[in-house]
C-alpha positions as CSV (number, residue, x, y, z in Angstrom):
1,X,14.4,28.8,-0.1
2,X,13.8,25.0,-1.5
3,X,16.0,22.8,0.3
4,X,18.6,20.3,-2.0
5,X,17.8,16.6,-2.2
6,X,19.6,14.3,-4.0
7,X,18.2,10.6,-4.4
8,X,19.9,7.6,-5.6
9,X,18.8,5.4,-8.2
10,X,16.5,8.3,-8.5
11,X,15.4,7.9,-11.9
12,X,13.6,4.4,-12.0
13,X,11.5,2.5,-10.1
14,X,11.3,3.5,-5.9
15,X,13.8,5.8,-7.0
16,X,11.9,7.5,-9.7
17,X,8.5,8.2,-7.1
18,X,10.8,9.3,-4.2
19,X,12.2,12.0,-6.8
20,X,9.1,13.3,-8.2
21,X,7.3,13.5,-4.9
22,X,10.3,15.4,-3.1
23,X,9.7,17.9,-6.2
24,X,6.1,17.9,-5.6
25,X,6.6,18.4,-1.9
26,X,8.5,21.6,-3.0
27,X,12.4,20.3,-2.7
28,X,15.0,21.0,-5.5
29,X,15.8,17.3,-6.3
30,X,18.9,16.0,-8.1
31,X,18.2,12.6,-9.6
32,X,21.4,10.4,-9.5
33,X,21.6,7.1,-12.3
34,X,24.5,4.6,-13.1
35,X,24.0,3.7,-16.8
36,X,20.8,3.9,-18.4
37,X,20.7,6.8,-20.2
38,X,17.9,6.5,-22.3
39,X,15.7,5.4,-19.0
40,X,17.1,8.5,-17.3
41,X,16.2,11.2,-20.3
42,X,13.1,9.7,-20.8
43,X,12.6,10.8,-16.6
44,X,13.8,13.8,-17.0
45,X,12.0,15.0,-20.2
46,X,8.6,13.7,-18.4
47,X,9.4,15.3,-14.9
48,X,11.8,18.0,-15.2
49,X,14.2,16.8,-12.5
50,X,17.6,17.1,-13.3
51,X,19.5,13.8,-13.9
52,X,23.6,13.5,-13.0
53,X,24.8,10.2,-13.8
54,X,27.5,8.8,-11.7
55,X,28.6,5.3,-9.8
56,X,28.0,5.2,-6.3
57,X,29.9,2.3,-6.1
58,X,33.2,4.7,-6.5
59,X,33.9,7.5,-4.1
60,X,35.9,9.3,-6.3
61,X,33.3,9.4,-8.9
62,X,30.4,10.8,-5.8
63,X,32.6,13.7,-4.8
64,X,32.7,14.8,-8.4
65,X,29.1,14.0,-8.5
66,X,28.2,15.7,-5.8
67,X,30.0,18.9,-6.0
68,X,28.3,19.0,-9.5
69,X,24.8,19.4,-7.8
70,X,26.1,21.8,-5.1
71,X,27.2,24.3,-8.0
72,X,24.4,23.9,-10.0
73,X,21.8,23.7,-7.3
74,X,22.7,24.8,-3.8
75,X,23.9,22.8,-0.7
76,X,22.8,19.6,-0.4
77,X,20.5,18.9,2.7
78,X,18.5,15.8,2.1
79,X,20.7,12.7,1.1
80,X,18.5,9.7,-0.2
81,X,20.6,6.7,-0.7
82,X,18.2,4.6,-2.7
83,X,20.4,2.7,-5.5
84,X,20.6,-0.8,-5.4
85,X,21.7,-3.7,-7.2
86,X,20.8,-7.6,-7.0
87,X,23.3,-10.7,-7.6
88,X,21.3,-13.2,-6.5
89,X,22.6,-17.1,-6.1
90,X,22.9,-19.5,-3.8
91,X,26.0,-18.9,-0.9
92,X,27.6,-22.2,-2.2
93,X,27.4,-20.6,-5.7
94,X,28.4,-17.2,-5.2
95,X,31.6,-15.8,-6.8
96,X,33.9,-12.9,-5.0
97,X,32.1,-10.5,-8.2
98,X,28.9,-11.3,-6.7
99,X,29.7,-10.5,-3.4
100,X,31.5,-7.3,-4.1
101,X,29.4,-6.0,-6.9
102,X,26.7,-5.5,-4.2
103,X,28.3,-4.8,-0.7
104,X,30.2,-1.9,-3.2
105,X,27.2,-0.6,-4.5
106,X,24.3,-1.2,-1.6
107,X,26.1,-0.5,1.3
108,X,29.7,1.1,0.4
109,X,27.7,3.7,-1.5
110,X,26.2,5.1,2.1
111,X,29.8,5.7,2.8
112,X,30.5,7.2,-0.6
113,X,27.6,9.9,-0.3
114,X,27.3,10.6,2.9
115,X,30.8,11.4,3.7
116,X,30.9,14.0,1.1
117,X,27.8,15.7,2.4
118,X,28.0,15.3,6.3
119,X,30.2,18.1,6.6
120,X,27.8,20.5,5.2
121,X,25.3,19.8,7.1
122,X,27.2,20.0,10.3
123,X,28.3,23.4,9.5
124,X,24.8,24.3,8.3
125,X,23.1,22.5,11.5
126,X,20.4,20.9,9.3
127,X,20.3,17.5,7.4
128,X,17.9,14.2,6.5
129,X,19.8,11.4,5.3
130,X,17.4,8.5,4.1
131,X,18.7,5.1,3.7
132,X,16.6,2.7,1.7
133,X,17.4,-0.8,3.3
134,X,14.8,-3.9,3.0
135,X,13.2,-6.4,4.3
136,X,15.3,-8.6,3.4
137,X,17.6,-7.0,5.4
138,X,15.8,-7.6,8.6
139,X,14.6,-11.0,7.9
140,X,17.2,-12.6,5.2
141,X,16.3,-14.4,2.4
142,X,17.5,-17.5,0.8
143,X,19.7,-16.8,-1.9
144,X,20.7,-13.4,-1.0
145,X,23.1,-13.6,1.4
146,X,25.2,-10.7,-0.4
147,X,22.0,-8.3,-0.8
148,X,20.5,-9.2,3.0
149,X,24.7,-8.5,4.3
150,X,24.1,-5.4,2.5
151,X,20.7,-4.4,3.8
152,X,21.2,-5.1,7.2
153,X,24.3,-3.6,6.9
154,X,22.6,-0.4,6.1
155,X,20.9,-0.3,9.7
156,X,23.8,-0.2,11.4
157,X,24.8,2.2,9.8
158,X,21.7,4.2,9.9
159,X,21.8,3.8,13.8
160,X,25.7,4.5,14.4
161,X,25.5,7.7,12.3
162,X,22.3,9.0,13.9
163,X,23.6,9.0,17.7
164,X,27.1,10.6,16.0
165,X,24.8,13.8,14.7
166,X,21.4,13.9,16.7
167,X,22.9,17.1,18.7
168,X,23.9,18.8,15.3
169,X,19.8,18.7,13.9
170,X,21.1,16.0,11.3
171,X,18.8,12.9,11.4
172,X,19.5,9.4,10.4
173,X,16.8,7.3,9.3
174,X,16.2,3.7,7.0
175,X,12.7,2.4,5.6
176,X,12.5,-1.3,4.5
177,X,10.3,-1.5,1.8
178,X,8.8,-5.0,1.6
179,X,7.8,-6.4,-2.1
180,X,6.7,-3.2,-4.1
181,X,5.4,-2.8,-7.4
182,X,8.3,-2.5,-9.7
183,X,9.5,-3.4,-12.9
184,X,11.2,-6.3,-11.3
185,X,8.9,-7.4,-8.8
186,X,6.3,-7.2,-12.2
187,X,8.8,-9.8,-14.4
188,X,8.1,-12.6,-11.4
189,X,5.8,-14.9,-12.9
190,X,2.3,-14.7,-12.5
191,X,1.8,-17.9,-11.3
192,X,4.9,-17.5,-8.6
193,X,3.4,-14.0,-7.8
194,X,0.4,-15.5,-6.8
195,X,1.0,-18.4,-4.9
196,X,4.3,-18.0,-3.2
197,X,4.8,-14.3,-2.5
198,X,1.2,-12.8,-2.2
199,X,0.0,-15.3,0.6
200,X,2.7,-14.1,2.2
201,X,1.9,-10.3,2.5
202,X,-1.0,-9.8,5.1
203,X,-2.6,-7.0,2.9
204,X,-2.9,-8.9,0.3
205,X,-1.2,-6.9,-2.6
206,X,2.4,-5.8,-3.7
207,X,3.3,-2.2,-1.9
208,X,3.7,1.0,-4.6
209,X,6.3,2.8,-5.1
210,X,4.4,6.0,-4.2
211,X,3.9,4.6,-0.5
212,X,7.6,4.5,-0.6
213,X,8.0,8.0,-1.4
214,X,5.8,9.3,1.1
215,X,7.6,7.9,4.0
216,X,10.4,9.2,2.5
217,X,9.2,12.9,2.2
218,X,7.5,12.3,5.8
219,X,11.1,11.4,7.5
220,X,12.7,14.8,5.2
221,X,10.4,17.2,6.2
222,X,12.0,19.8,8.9
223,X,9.1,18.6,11.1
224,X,10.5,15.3,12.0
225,X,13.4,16.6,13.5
226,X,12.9,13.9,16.3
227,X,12.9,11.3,14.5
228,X,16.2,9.2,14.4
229,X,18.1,6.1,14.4
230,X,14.7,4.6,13.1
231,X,14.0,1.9,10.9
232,X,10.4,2.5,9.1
233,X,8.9,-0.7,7.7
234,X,7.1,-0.6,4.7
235,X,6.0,-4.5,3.8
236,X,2.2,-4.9,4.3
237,X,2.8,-6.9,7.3
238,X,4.9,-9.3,5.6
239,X,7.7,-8.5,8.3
240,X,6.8,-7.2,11.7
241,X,10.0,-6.0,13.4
């Protein structure tokens, strides 16, 4: 029987190829979104994946979430905690909304999720929980002091909560994807793509989304079961931890 995975942010960008090649890969995906429902119908017209639109931001709002995609597809086993938001600025500039805005979303959201699933998988003795951190999370980056908190935050996390559930066949992983071709990372500037942020990848190019989405279906698979408490970097050298 097709295992349950529910992604994150799964409808755009990272999020988007992480869902379709979980499907591919032959798991019963439930994409999660915050707001853009036109984005997210569009996705789901064009892949088939069912979308459930929720904040992750709000616990309240993930339990109902969640217990949604239980009842409509099965338990949950595979938990990929993908959404993200940026508020970038200067520390000296940064407001108490910017700072909350994304330690709420990026890193209070692992809390959110996962607590409503880790029981589950206990009981069930089987889970893959996925966290998508960054590099900026490893390394910092000017201007992002809230986002990098966030990220790095995420690590820990991924490392506390793996020793807590290695002996119940629940594993704990993070990947930190380095600059990847999204709609985002597109909307840079040619010029500033070019010179200051391509120089700096060893590869030579931005990553794709899909390369994402392999490690991602790699760490999930039943045959990874030792792997955990890892952090898989994903940057084309850019970040060598």
């Amino acid at each position: 029987m097709a295992r349950v995975a529910v992604v994150t942010g799964g409808t755009r960008g990272i999020g988007a190829a992480i869902s379709v090649a979980l499907k591919n890969s032959g798991y019963k995906v439930a994409a999660n979104y915050a707001g853009n429902d036109e984005a997210a119908q569009k996705f789901k017209s064009e892949t088939g994946i069912p979308v459930y639109k929720w904040d992750v931001s709000s616990f309240e709002a993930c339990e109902t979430g969640l217990k949604q995609v239980a009842a409509d597809l099965g338990p949950i086993e595979v938990l990929v905690n993908n959404a993200g938001i940026t508020r970038d600025t200067m520390f000296h500039r940064m407001t108490p909304d910017h700072w909350n805005a994304v330690i709420n979303t990026n890193l209070g959201s692992l809390f959110n999720m996962t607590r409503q699933v880790i029981d589950g998988m206990r009981e069930r003795n089987f889970g893959r929980i996925i966290n998508i951190s960054s590099i900026n999370g490893q390394k910092g980056q000017m201007g992002q002091v809230n986002y990098s908190a966030a990220k790095a935050g995420e690590i820990g996390f991924t490392k506390a909560l793996a020793q807590e559930n290695a002996k119940k066949g629940i594993t704990v992983n993070a990947i930190c994807p380095g600059y990847i071709a999204t709609e985002m990372v597109k909307a840079v500037p040619k010029d500033v793509l070019e010179k200051s942020i391509l120089p700096l990848i060893p590869v030579g190019r931005l990553g794709e989304p899909e390369e994402i989405a392999r490690c991602v279906v790699f760490l999930a698979a039943d045959e990874s079961s030792f792997i955990t408490g890892s952090t898989l970097t994903a940057n084309g050298g850019q970040f060598m931890a």
